[in-house]
N, C-alpha and C positions, 0 to 999 in steps of 0.2 A: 590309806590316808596320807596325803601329799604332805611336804612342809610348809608347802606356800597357803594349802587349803587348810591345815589342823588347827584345831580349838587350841585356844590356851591351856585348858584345863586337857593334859595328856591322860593314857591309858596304859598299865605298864604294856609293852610289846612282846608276846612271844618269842624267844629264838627259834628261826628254823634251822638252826644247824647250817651245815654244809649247802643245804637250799637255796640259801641266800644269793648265793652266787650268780644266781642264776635266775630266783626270783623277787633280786632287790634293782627298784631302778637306779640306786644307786651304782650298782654293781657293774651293770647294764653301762654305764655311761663312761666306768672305767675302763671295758674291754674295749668300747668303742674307739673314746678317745686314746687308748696306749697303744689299741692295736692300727689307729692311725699311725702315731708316731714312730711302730716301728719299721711299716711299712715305710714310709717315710725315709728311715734310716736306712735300711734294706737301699732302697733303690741310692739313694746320697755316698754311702759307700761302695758301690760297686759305677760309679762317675756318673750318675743319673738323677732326676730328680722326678718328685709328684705333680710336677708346676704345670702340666700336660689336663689331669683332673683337677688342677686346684682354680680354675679358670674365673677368675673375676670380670667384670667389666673395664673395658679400659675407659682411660678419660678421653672427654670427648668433648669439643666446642659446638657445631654443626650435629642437627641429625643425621644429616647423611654418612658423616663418620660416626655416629652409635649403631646406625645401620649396617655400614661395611663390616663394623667389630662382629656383630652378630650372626650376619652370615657367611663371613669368615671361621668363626666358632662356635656353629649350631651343634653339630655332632659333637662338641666339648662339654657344649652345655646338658645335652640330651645324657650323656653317660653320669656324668658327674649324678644328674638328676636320680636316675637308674640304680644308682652306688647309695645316695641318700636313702631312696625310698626302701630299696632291700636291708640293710645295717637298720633300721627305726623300725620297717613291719617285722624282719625277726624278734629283732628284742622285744618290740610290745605283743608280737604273738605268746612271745614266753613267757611276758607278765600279765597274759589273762587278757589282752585287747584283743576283739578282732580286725583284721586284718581288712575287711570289706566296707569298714566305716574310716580307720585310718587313709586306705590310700586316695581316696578323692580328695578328701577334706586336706592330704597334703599335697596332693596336685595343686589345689589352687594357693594354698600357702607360698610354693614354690615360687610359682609362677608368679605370683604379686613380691617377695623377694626379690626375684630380677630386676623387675620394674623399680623396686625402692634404691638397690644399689645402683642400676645403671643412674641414675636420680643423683646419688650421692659422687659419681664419676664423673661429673657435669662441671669443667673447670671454675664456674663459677660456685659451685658449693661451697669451697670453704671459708667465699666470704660472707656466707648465709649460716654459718653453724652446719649445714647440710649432711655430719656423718651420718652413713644409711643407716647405722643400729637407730640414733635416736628420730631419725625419718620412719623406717618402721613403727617405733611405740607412738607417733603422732598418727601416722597412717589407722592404724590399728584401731585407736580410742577414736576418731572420725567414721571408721566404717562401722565400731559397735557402738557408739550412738547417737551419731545421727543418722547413721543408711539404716542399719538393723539386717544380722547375719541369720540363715537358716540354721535349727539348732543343731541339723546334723555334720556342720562344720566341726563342733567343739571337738569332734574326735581327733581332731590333726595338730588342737593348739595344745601340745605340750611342752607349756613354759618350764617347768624341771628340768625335765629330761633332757632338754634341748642347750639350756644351760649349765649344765649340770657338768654334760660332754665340752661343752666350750672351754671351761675352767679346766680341765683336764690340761684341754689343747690349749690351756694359755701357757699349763706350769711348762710347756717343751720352748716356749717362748721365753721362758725367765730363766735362763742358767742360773744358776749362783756365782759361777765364774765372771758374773757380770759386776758384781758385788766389789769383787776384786779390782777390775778393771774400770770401775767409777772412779774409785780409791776413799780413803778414808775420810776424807772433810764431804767429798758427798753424804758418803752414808749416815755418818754421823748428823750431820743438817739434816738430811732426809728423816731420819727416824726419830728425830727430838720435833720435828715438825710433825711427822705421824702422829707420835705418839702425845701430845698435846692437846691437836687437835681432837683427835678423838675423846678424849675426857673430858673438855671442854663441851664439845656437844652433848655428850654423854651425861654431863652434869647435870648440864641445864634442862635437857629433855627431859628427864628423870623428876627432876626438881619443880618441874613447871606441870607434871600429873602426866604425860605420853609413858607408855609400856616399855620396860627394857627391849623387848626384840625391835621396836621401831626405834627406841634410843640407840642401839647399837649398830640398826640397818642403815642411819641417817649419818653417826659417826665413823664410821667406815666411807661412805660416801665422800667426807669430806677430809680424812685423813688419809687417803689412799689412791685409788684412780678413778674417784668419781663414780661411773654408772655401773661398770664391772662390781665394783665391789662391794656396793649396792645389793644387787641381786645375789653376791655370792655369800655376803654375810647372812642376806633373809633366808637364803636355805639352811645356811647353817648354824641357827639360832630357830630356826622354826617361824620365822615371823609370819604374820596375815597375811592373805594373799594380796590387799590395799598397799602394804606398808613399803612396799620394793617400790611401786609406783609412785607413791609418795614421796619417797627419798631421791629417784630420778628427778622428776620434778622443777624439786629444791636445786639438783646438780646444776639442771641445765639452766634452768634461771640465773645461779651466780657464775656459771661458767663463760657465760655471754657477757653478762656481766664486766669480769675482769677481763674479756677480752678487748673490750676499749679503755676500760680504764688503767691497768696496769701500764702497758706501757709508755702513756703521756703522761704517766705517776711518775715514771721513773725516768722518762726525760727532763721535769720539770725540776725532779732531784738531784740532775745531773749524775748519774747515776752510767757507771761505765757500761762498757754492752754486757762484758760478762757479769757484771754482778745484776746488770738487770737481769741479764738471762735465770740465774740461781734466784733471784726475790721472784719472778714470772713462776719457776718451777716447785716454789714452796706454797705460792698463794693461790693458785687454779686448781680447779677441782675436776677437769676431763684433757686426756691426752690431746685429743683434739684441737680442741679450744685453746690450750694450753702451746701449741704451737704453733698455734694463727697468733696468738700474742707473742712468743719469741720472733715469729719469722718478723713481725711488725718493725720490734724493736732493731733486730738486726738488720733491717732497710735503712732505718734510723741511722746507724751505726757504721753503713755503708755510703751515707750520703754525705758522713761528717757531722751530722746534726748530735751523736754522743758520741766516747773517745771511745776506740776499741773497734771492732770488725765484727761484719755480721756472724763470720763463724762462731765467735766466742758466745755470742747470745743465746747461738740455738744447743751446743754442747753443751753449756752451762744448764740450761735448759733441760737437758734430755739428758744428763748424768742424775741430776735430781729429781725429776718427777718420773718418769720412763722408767728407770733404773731404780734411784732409791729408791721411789716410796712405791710402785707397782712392786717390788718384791715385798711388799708388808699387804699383799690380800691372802697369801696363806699363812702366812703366822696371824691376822687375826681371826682367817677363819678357821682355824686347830683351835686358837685360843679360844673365843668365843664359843665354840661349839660345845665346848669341855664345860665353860663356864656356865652355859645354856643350860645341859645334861642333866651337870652334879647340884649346881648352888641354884637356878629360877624355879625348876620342875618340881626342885624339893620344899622350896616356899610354899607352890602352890599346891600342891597334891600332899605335902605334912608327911612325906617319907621319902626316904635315904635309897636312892636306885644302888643298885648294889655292882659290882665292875662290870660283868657280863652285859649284865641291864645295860650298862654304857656305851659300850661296844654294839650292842643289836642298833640302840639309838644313832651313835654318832655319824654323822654323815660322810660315808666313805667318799663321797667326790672329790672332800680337799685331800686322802691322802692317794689319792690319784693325780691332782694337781703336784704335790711333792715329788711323787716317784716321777713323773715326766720331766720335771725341773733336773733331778738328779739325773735322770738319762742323759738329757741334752749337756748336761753337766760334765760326765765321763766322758760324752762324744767329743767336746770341745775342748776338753783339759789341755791340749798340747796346744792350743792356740792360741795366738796373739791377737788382743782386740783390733789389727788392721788385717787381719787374716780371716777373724771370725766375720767379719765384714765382708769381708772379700769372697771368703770361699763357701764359708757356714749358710749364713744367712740366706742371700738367691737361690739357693738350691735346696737347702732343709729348712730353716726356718721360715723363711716367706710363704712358701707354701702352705706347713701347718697352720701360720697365722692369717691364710687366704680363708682355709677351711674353718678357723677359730671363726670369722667372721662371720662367715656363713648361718654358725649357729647361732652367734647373735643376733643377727637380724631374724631368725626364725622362733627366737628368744623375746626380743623386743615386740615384733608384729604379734606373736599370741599372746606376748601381755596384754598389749594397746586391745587386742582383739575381746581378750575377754573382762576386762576391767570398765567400771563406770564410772560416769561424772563425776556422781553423786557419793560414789564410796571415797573419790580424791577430797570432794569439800567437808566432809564429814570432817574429817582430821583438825579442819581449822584452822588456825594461824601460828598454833603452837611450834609444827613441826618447822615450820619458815623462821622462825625466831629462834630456834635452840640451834638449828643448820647458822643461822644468819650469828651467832655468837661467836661459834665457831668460826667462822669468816674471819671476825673483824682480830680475832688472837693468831690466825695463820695467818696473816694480811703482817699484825706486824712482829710478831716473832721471825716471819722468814725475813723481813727487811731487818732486824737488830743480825743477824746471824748473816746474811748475805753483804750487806752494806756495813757494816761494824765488827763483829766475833773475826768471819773468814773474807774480807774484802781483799787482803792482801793475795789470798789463793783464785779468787776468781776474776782479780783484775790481770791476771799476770797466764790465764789461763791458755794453754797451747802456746805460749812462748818459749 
């Protein structure tokens, strides 16, 4: 029984011992995602990199240059392929899958992957919203209901697993060391904006009759990085398999959203470029989106039409949302997961899981996401954020965050894939109105804090 697929009303879970390891997909998605990483590291330390298999699409105006990319890096794309399919049919051979329903059903996942990021590589995508994760879950919910998929696909769409490993390969993307190098009026903004917003949603959700795991998968969404943490709280609270979709949804709707609105907000306010940049980085709910609206601002800002330079827009920007608050999807999903565990399960089933019970439960991917964050962490310690930039990043991290991608959009497309219409409208108008609460107290919490509390620190920002 998946997270995304179990009842509310839980069953205690046996331990299997030492088993587990080997037969939890949890587990499975830890070796995967660390033993990327340290591959990864492997080659970055000895002056090499994975950038070779970690092959995206390049951006491209013209077909004929998506064209060239392609058959320039067929045989890229063909190993990479080769590397996915064997790492997914091991492991799901070990978890009792077989192996002769998985690998078609992921050929064609694959191969429609390509086709959504080359999609999203399209220079003009980012004035469409076009990131390939949320092109996939659109793609996805198109072909399961309006075309209609043969059943023997379902063996390829697995949204857990796929995501599961991503979040792994996100923590090697998040030092901590990063934390540092924000400095302390980011983090601090950042985490009093987290942390608001998420009880704010939380309240209301709750308040208004929605279930804690969709109150919590919805406040995550909008106190953190949008659609990631979305998906990573629902595993890690057990929510519906509806309730991740749900919660995306909501993201992208207000994501778009502040994308025109924020920064003609904040010209009108006269509003410097840096501090637009930090009010931009407190009130958007997807990285994306989130930096189609700085870069905006910072055009702004370069034309003379607000004081300040576009530089300062977009760091201000990307110390705050990138930085602070993407480093609060695994401290909420430790937290939550605990809180899931010990205090909902015990409501509803009228007895006290006992520690072990805890630990069989808890969803090891987030402390997979922590131990990769701490690797990358030790790797980088001696670094300086214009070094980490310089040397770290094109060589170690790009990459893993090439392959993070990857499993999102194989994450996003088997949601889209396996989710209906009819299970989004069920939900009603509540979840839009408890997200949409939370909105409008990030909206202006991050403006009393960006433009009043620290205006002095981010008008003055890189000077």
């Amino acid at each position: 029984m998946t997270n995304f697929e179990a009842d509310r009303k839980r069953v205690v879970v046996p331990s299997m011992g030492w088993r587990e390891l080997w037969m939890k997909e949890d587990w499975w998605a830890i070796w995967l995602g660390l033993g990327i990483v340290f591959v990864a590291y492997a080659f970055f330390a000895n002056g090499s990199s994975i950038r070779w298999i970690a092959v995206t699409p390049a951006k491209w105006s013209t077909w004929s240059q998506l064209g060239a990319h392609f058959a320039a890096n067929y045989d890229r794309y063909i190993v990479q392929f080769i590397a996915w399919l064997a790492v997914f049919t091991v492991a799901l051979s070990a978890l009792g899958h077989k192996a002769r329903d998985f690998i078609p059903s992921f050929i064609f996942l694959y191969v429609l992957s390509v086709a959504i990021f080359a999609l999203g590589q399209w220079d003009q995508a980012s004035a469409y919203n076009l990131e390939p994760p949320l092109v996939a879950l659109a793609v996805g919910l198109i072909l399961s209901n309006l075309v209609g998929l043969p059943g023997w696909l379902d063996a390829g769409f697995r949204v857990e697993f796929y995501i599961k490993t991503g979040i792994v390969l996100l923590g090697a993307t998040l030092p901590f060391t990063l934390i540092l190098w924000a400095g302390p009026v980011a983090i601090l903004q950042a985490s009093i904006v987290s942390i608001a917003t998420f009880l704010v949603i939380f309240w209301v959700a709750t308040r208004i009759g929605l279930d804690k795991r969709l109150a919590a998968t919805l406040g995550a969404g909008g106190a953190v990085c949008g659609v990631s943490a979305a998906i990573a709280i629902a595993g890690a609270v057990g929510a519906k398999k509806e309730d991740a979709p749900i919660a995306i949804t909501t993201v992208i709707i207000w994501a778009v959203v502040m994308i025109f609105v924020l920064p003609f907000a904040a010209q009108y306010l006269h509003l410097s470029a840096g501090v637009g940049g930090a009010w931009i980085g407190t009130s958007e709910f997807a990285d994306a989106a989130g930096f189609a609206a700085a870069q905006t601002y910072g055009n702004l800002a370069s034309h003379g039409a607000v004081p300040g330079t576009s530089e300062q827009a977009i760091v201000a920007y990307t110390l705050i949302k990138v930085v602070g608050r993407d480093v609060w999807i695994g401290i909420w999903a430790f937290v939550l997961a605990i809180i899931a565990t010990t205090q909902w399960e015990r409501a509803e089933t009228g007895r006290k899981p006992e520690a072990a019970e805890i630990w069989w439960r808890f969803p090891k991917f987030v402390i997979g996401f922590l131990i990769a964050s701490l690797l990358v962490t030790a790797v980088t310690a001696g670094y300086s954020l214009a070094d980490y930039n310089k040397a770290v990043v094109p060589s170690l991290v790009a990459p893993i965050k090439d392959l993070r991608t990857w499993t999102f959009i194989f994450c996003f497309l088997s949601i889209g894939l396996t989710t209906r219409f009819s299970g989004l409208a069920a939900a009603g108008r509540k979840p839009f109105l408890a997200f949409s609460a939370g909105a409008v107290v990030n909206v202006i919490v991050g403006f009393v804090l960006s433009a009043l509390v620290f205006a002095s620190h981010w008008e003055t920002l890189g000077r």
